[in-house]
PDB file with SEQRES, HELIX, SHEET and CRYST1 records, atoms N, CA, C and O in Angstrom:
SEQRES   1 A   84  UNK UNK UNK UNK UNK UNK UNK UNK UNK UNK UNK UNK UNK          
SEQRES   2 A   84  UNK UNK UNK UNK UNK UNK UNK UNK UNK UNK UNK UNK UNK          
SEQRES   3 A   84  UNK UNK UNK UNK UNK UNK UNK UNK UNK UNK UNK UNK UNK          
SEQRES   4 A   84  UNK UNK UNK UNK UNK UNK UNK UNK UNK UNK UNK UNK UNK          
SEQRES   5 A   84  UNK UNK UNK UNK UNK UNK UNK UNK UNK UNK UNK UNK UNK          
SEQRES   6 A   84  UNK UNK UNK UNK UNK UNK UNK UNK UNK UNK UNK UNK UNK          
SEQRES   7 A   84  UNK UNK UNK UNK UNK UNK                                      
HELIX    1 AA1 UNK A    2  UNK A   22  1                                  21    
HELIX    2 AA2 UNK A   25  UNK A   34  1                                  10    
HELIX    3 AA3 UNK A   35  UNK A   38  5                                   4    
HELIX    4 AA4 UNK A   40  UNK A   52  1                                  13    
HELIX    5 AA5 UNK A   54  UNK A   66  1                                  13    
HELIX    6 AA6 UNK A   70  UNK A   80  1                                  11    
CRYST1    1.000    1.000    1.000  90.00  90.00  90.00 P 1           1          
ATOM      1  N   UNK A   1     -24.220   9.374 -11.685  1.00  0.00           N  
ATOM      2  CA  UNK A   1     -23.416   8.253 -12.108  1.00  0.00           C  
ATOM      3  C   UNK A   1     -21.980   8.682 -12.382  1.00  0.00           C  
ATOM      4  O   UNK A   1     -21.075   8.114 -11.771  1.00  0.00           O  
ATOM      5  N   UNK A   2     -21.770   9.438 -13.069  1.00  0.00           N  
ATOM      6  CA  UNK A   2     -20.538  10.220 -13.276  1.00  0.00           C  
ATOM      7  C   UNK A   2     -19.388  10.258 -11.857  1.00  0.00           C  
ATOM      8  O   UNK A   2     -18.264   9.756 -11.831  1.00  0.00           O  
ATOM      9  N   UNK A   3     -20.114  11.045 -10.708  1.00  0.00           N  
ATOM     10  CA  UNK A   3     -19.128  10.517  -9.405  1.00  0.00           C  
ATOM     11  C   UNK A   3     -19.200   9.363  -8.962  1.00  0.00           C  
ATOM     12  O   UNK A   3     -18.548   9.085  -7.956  1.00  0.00           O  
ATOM     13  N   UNK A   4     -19.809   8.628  -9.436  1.00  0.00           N  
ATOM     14  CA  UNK A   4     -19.778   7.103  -8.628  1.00  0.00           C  
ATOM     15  C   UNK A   4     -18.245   6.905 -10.237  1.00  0.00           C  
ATOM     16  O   UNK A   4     -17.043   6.917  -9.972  1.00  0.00           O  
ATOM     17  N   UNK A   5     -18.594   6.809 -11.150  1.00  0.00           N  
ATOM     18  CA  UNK A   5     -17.078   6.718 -12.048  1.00  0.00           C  
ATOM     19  C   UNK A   5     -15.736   7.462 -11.398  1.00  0.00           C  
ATOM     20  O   UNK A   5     -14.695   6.944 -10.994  1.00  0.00           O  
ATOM     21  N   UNK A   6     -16.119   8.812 -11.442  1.00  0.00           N  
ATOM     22  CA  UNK A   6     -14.866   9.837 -10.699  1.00  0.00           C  
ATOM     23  C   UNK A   6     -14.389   9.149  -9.539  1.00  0.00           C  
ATOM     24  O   UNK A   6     -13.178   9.063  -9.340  1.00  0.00           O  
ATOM     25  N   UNK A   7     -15.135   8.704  -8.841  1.00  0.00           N  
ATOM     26  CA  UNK A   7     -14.395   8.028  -7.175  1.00  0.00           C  
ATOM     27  C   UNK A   7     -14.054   6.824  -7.899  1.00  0.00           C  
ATOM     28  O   UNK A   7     -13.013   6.386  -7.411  1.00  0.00           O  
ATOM     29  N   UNK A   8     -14.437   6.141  -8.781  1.00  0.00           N  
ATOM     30  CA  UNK A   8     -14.280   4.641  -8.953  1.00  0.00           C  
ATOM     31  C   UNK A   8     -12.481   4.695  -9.475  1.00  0.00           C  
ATOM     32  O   UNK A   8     -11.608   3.897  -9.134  1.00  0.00           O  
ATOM     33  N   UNK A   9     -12.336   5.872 -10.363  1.00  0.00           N  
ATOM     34  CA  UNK A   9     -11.074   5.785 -11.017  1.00  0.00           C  
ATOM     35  C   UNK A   9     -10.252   6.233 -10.187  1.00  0.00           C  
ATOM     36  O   UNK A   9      -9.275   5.556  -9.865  1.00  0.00           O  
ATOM     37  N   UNK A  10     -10.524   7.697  -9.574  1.00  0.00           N  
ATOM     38  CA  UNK A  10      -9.384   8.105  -8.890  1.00  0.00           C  
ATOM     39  C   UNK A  10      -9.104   6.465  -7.819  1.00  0.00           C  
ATOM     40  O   UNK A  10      -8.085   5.811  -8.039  1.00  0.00           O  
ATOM     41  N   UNK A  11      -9.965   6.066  -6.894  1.00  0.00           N  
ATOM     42  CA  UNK A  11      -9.665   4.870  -6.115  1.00  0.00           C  
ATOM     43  C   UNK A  11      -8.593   4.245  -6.900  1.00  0.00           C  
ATOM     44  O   UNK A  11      -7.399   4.137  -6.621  1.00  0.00           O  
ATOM     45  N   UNK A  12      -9.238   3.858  -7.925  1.00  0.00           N  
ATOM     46  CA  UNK A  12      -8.194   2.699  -9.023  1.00  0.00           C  
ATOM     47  C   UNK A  12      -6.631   3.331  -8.866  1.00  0.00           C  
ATOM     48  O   UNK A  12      -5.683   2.599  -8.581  1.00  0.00           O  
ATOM     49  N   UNK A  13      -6.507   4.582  -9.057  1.00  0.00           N  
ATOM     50  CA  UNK A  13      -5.209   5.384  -9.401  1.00  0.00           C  
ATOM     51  C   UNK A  13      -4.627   5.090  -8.454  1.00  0.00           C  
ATOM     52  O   UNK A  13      -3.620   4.404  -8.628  1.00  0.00           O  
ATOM     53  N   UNK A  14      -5.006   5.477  -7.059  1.00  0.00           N  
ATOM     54  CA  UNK A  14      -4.640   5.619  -5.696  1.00  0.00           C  
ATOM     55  C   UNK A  14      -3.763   4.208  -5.498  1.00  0.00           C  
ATOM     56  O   UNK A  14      -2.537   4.111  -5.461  1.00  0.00           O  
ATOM     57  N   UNK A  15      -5.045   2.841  -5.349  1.00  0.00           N  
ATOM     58  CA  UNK A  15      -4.539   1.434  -5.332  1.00  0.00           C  
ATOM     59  C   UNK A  15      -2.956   1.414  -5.820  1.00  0.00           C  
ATOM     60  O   UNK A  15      -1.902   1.159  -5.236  1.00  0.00           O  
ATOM     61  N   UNK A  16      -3.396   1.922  -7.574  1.00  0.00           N  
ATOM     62  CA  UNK A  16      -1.826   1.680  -8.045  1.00  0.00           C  
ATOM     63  C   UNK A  16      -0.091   2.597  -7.596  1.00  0.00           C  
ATOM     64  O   UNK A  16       1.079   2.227  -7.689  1.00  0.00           O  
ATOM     65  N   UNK A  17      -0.633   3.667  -7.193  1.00  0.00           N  
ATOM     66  CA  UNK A  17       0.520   3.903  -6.506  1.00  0.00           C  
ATOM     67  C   UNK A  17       0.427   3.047  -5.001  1.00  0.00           C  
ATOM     68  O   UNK A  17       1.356   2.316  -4.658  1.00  0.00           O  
ATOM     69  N   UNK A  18      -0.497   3.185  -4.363  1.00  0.00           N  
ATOM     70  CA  UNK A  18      -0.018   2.796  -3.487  1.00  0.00           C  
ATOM     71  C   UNK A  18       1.120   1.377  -3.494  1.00  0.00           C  
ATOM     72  O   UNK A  18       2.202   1.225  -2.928  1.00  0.00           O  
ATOM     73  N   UNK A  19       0.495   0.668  -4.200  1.00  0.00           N  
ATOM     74  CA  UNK A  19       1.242  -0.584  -4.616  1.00  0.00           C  
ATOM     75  C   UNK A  19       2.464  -0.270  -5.055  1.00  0.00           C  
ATOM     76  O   UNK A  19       3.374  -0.892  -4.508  1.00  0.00           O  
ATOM     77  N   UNK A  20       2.794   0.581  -5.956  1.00  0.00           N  
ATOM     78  CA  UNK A  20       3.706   0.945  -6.522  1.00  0.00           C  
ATOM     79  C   UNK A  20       4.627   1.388  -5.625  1.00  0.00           C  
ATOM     80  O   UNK A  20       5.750   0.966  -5.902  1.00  0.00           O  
ATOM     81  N   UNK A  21       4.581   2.159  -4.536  1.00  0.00           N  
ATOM     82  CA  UNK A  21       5.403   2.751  -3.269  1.00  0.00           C  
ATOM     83  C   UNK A  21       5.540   1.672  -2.543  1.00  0.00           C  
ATOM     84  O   UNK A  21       6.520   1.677  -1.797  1.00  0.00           O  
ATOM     85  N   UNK A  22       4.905   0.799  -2.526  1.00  0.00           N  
ATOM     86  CA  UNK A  22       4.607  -0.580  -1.649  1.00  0.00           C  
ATOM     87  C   UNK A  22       5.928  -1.190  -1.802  1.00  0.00           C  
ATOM     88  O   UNK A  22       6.796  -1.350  -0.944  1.00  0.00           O  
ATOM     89  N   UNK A  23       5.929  -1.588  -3.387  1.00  0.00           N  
ATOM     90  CA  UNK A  23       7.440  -2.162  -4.316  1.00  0.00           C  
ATOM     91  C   UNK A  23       7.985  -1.523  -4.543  1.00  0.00           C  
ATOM     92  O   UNK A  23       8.211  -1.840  -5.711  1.00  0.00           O  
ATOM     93  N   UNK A  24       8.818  -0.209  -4.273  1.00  0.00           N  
ATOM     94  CA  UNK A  24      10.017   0.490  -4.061  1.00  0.00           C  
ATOM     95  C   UNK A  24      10.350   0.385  -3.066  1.00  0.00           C  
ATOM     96  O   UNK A  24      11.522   0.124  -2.791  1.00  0.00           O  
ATOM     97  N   UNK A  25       9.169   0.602  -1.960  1.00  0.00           N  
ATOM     98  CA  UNK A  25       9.939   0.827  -0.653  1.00  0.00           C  
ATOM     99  C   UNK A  25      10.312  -0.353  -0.474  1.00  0.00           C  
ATOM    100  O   UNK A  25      11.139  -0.224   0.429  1.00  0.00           O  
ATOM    101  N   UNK A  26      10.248  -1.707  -0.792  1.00  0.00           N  
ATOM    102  CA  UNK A  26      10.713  -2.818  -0.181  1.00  0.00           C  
ATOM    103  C   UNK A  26      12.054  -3.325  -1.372  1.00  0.00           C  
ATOM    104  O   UNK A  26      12.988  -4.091  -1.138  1.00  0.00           O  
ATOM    105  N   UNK A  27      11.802  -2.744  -2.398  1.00  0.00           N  
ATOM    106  CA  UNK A  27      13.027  -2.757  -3.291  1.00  0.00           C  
ATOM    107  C   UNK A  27      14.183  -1.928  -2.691  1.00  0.00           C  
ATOM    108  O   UNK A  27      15.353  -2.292  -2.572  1.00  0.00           O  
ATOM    109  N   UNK A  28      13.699  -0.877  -2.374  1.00  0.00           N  
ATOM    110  CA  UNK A  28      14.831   0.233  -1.052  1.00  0.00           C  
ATOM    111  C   UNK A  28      15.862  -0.683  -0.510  1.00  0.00           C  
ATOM    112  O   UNK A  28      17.054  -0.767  -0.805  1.00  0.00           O  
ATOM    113  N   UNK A  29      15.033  -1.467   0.492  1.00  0.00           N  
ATOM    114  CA  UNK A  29      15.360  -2.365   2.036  1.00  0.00           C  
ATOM    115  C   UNK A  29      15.727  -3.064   1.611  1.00  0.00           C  
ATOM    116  O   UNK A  29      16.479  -3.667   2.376  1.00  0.00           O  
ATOM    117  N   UNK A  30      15.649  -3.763   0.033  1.00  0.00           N  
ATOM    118  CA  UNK A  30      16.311  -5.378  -0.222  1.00  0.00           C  
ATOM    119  C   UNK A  30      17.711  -4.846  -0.187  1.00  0.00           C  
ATOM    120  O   UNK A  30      18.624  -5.292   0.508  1.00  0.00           O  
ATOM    121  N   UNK A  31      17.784  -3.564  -1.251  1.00  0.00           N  
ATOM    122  CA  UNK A  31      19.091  -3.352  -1.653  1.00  0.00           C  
ATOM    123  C   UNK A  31      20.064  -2.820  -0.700  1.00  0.00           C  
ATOM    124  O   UNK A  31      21.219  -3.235  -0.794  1.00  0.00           O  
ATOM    125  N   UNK A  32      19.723  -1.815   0.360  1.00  0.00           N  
ATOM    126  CA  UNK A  32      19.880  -1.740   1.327  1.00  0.00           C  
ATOM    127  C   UNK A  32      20.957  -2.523   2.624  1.00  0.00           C  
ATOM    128  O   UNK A  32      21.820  -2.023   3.346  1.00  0.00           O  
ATOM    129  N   UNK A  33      20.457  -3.896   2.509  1.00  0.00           N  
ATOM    130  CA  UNK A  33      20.175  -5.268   3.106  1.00  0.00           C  
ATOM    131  C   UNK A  33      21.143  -5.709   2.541  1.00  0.00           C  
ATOM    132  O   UNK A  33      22.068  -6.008   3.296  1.00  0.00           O  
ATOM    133  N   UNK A  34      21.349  -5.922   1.161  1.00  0.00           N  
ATOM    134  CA  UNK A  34      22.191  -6.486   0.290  1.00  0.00           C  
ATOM    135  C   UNK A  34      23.445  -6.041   0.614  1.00  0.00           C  
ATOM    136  O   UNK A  34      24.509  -6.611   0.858  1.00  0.00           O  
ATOM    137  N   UNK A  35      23.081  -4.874   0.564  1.00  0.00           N  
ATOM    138  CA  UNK A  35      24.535  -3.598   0.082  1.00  0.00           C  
ATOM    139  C   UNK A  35      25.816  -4.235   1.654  1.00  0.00           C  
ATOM    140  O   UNK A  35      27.020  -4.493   1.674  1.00  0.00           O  
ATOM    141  N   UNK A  36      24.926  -4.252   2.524  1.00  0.00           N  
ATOM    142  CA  UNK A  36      25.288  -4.528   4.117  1.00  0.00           C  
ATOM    143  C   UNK A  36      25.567  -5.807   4.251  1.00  0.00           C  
ATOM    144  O   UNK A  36      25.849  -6.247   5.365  1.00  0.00           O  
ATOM    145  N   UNK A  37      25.545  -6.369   3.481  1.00  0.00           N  
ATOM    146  CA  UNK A  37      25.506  -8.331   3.699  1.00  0.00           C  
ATOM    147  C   UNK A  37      26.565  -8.435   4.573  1.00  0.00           C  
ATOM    148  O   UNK A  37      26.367  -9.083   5.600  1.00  0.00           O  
ATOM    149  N   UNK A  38      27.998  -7.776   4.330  1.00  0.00           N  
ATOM    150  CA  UNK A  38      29.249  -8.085   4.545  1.00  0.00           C  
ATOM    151  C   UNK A  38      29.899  -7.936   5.710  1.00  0.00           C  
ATOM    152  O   UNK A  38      30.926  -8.512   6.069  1.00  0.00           O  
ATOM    153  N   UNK A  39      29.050  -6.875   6.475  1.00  0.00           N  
ATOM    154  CA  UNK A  39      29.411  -6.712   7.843  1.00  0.00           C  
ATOM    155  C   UNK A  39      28.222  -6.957   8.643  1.00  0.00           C  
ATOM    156  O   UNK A  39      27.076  -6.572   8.410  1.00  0.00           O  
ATOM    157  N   UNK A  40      28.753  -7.812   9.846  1.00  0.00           N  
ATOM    158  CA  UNK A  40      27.778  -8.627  10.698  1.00  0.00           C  
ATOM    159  C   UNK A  40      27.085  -8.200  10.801  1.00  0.00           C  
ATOM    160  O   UNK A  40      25.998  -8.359  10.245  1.00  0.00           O  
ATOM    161  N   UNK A  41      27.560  -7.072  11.959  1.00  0.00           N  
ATOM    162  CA  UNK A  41      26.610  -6.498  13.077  1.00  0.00           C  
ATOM    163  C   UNK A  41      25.707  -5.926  12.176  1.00  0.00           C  
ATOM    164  O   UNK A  41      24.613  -6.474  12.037  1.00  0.00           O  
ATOM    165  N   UNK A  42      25.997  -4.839  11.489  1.00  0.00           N  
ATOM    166  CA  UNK A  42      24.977  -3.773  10.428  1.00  0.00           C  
ATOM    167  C   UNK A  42      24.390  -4.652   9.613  1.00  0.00           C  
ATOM    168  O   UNK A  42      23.333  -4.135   9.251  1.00  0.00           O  
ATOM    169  N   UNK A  43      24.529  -5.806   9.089  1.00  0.00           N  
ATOM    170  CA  UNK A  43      24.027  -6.861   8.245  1.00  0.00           C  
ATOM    171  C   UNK A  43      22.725  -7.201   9.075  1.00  0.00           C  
ATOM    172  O   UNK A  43      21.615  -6.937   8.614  1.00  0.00           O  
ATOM    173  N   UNK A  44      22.897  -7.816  10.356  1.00  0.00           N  
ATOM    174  CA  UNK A  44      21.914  -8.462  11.288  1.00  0.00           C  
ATOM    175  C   UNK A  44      20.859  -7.051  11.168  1.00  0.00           C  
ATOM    176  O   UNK A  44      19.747  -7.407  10.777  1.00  0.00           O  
ATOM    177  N   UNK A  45      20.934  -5.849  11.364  1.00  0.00           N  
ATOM    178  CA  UNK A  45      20.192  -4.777  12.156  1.00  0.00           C  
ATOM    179  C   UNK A  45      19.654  -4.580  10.704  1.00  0.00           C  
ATOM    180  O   UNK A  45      18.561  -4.012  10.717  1.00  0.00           O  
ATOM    181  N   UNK A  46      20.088  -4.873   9.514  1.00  0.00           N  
ATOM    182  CA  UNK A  46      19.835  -4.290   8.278  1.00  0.00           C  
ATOM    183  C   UNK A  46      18.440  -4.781   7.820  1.00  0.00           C  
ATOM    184  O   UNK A  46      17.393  -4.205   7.522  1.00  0.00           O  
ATOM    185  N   UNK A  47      18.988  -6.557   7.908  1.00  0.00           N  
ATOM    186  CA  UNK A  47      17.681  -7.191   7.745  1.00  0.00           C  
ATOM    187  C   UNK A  47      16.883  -7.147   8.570  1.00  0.00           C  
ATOM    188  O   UNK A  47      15.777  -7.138   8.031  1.00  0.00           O  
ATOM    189  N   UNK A  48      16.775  -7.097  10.152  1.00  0.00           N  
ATOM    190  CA  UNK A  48      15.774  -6.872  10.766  1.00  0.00           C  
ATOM    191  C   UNK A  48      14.580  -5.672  10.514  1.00  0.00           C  
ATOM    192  O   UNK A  48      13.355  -5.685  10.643  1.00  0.00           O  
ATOM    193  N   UNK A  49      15.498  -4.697  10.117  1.00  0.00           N  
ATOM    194  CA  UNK A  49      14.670  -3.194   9.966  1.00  0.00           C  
ATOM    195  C   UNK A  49      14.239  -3.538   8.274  1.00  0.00           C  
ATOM    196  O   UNK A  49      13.403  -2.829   7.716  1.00  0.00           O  
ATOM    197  N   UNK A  50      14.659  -4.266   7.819  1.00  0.00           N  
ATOM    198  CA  UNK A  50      13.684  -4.720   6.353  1.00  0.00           C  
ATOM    199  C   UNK A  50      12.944  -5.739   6.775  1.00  0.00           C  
ATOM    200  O   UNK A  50      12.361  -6.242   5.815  1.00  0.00           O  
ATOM    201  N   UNK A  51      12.669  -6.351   7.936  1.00  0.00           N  
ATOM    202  CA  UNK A  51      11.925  -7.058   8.122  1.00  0.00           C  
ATOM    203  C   UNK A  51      10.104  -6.277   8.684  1.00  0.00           C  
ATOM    204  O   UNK A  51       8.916  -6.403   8.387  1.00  0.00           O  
ATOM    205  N   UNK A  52      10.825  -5.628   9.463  1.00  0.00           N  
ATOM    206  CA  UNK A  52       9.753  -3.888   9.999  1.00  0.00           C  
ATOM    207  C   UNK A  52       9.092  -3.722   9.392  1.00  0.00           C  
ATOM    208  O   UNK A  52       7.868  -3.850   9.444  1.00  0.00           O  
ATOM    209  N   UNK A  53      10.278  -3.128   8.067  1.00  0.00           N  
ATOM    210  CA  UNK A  53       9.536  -1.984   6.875  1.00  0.00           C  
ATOM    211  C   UNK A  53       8.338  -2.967   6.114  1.00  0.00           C  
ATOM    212  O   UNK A  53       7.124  -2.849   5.952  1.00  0.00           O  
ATOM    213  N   UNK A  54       9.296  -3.930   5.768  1.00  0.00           N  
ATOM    214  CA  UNK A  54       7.809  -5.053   5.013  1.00  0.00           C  
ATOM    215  C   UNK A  54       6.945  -4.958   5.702  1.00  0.00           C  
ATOM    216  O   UNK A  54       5.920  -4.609   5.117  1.00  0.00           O  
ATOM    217  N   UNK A  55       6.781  -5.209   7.433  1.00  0.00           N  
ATOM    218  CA  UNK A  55       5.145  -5.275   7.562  1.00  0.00           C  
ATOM    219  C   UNK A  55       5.014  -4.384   8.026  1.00  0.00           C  
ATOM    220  O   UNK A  55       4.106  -4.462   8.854  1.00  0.00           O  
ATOM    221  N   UNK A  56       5.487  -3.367   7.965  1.00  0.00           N  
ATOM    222  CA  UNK A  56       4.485  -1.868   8.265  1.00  0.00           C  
ATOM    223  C   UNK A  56       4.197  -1.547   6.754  1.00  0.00           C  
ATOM    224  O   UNK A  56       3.170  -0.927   6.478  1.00  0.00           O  
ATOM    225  N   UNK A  57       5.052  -1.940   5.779  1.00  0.00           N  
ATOM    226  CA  UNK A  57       4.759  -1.033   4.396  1.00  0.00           C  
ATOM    227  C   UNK A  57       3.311  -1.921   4.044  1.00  0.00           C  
ATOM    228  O   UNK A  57       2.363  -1.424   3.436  1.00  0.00           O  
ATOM    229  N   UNK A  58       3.347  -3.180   4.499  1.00  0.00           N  
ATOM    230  CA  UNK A  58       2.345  -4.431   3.788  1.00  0.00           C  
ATOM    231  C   UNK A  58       0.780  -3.579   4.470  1.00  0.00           C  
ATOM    232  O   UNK A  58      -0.259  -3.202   3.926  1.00  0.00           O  
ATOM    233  N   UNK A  59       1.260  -3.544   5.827  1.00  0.00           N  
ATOM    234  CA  UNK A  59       0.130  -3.343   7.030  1.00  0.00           C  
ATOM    235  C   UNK A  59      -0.617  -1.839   6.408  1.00  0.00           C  
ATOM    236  O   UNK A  59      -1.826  -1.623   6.493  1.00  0.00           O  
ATOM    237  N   UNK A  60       0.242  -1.019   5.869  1.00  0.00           N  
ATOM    238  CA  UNK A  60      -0.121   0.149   5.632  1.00  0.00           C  
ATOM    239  C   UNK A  60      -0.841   0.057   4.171  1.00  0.00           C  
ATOM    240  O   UNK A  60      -1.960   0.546   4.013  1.00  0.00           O  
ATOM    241  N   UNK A  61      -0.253  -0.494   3.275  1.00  0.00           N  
ATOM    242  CA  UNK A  61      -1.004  -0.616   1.830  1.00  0.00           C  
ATOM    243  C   UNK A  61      -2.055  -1.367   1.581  1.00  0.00           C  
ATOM    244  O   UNK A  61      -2.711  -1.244   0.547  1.00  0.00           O  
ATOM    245  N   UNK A  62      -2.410  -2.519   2.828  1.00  0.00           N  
ATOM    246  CA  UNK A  62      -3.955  -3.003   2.912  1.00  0.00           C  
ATOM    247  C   UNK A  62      -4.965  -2.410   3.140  1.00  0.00           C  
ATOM    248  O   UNK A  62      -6.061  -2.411   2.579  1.00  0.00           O  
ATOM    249  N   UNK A  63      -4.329  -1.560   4.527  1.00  0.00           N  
ATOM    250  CA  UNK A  63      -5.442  -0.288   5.436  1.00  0.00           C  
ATOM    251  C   UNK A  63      -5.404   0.772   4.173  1.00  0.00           C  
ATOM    252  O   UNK A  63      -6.396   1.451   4.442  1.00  0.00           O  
ATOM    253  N   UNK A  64      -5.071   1.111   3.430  1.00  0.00           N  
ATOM    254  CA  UNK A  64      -5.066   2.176   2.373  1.00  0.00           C  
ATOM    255  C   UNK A  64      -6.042   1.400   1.016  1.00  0.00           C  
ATOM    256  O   UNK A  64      -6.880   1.829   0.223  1.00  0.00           O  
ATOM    257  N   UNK A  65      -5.590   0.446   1.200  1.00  0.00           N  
ATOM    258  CA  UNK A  65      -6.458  -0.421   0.180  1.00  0.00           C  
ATOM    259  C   UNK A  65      -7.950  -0.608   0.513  1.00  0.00           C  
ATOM    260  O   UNK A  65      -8.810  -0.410  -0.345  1.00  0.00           O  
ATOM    261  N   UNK A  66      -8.291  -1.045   1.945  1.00  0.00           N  
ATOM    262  CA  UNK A  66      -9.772  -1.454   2.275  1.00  0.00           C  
ATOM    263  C   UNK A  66     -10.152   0.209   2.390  1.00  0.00           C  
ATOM    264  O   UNK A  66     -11.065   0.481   1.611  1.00  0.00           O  
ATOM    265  N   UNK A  67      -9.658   1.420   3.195  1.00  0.00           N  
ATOM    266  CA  UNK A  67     -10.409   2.511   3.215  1.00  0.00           C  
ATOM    267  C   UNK A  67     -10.691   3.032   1.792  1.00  0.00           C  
ATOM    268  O   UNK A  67     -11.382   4.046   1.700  1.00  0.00           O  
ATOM    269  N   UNK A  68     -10.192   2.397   0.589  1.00  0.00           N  
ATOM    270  CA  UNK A  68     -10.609   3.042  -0.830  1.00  0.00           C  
ATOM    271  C   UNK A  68     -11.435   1.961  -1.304  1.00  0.00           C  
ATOM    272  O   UNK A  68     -11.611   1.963  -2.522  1.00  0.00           O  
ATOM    273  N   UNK A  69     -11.967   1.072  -0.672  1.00  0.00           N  
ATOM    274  CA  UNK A  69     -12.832   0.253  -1.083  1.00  0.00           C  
ATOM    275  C   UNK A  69     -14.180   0.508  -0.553  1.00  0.00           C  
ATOM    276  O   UNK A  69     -15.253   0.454  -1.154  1.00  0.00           O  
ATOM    277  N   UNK A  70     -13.864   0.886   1.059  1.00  0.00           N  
ATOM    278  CA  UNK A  70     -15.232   1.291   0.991  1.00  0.00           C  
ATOM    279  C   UNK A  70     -15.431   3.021   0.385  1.00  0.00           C  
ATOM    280  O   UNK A  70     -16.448   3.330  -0.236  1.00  0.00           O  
ATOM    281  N   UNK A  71     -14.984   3.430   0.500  1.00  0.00           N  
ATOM    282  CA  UNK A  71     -15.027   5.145  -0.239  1.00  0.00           C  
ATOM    283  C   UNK A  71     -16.061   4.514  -1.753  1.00  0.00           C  
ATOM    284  O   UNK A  71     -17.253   4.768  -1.921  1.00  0.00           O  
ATOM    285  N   UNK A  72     -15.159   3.648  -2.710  1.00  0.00           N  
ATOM    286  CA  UNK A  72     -16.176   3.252  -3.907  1.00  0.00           C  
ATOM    287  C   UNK A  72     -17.380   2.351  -3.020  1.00  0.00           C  
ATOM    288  O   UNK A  72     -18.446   2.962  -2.961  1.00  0.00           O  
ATOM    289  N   UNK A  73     -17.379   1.050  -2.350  1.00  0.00           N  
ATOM    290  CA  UNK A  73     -18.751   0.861  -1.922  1.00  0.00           C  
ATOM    291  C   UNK A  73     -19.760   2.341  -1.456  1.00  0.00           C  
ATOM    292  O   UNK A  73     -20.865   2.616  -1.924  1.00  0.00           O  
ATOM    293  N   UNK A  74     -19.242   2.873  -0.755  1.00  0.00           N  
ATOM    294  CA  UNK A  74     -19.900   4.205  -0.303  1.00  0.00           C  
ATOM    295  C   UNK A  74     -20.909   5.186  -1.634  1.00  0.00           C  
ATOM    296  O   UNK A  74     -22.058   5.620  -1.720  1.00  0.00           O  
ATOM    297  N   UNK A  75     -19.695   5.172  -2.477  1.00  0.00           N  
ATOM    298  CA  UNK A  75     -20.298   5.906  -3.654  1.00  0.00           C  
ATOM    299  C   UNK A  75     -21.465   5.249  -4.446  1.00  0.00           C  
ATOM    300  O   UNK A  75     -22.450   5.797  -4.940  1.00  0.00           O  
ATOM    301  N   UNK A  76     -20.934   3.302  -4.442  1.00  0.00           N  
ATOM    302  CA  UNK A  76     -21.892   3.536  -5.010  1.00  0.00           C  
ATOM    303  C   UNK A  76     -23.576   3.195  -4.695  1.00  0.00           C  
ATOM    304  O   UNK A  76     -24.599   3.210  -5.380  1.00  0.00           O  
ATOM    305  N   UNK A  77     -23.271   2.907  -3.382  1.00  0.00           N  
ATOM    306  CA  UNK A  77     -24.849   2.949  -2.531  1.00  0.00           C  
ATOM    307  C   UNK A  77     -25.319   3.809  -2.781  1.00  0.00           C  
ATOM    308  O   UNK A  77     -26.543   3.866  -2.895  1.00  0.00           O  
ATOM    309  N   UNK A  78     -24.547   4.793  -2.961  1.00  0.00           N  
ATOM    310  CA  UNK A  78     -25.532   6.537  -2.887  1.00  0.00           C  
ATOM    311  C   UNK A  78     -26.118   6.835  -4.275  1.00  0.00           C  
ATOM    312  O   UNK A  78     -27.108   7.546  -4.444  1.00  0.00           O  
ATOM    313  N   UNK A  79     -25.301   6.124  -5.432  1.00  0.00           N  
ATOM    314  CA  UNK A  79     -25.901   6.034  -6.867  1.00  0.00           C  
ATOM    315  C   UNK A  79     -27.039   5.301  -7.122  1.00  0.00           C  
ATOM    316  O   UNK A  79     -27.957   5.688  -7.846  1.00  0.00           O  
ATOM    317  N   UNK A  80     -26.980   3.868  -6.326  1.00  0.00           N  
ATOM    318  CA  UNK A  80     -27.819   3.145  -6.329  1.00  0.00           C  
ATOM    319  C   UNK A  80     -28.798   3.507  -5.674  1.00  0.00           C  
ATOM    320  O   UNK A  80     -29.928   3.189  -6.046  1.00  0.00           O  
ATOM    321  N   UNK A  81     -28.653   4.029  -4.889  1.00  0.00           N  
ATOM    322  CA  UNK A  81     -29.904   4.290  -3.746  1.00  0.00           C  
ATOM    323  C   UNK A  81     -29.975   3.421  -2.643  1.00  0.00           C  
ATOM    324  O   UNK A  81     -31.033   3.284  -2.028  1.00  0.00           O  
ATOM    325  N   UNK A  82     -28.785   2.725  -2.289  1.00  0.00           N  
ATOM    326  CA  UNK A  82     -29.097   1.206  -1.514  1.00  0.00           C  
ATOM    327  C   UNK A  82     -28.432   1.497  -0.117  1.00  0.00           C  
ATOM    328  O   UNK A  82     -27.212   1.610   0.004  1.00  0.00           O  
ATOM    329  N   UNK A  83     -29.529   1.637   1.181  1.00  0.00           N  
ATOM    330  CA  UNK A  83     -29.259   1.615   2.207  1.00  0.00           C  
ATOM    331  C   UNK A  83     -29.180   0.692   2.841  1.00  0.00           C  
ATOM    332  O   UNK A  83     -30.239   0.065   2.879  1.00  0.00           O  
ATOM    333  N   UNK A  84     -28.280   0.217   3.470  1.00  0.00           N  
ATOM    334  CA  UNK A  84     -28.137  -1.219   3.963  1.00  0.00           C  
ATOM    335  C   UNK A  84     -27.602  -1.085   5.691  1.00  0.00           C  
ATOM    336  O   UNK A  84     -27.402  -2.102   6.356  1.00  0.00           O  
TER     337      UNK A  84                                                      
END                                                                             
C-alpha cells in the first residue's frame, strides 16, 4: 500500500509542476507578445508563435497529465489485485 501512496504523491507533485511550467511558459509568450505589440511585422510573428507555444505547451501538459494517470491507475491495480 505504501507504493501505491509513493506513486500516488509523487504523480500529484509532477501534475503540479507540470501545470505550473504550463503557466509560465504561456506567461513568457503573453509578455513577450505584449512587449512586441508596437512593431507590425515582429508583432504579427510574435503572436503567432504564442499561438504554437499554447498548443504545444497545452498538447504537452495533457499527454504528461494522462501518462501519470495511468502510472497511479497502474499502481493501483497491482495493490488491489485487479486485472482487468
Amino acid at each position: 500500500m505504501s507504493d501505491y501512496l509513493a506513486v500516488q504523491s509523487a504523480a500529484r507533485t509532477e501534475k503540479l509542476r507540470t501545470w505550473c511550467a504550463w503557466a509560465a511558459g504561456n506567461v513568457i509568450m503573453f509578455i513577450i507578445a505584449r512587449a512586441t505589440r508596437h512593431v507590425p511585422v515582429v508583432s504579427v510573428c510574435t503572436q503567432v508563435l504564442a499561438a504554437v507555444a499554447f498548443l504545444l505547451l497545452t498538447f504537452t501538459a495533457l499527454r504528461m497529465n494522462s501518462a501519470l494517470n495511468r502510472k497511479i491507475t497502474a499502481a493501483r491495480r497491482e495493490v488491489l489485485g485487479d486485472d482487468l
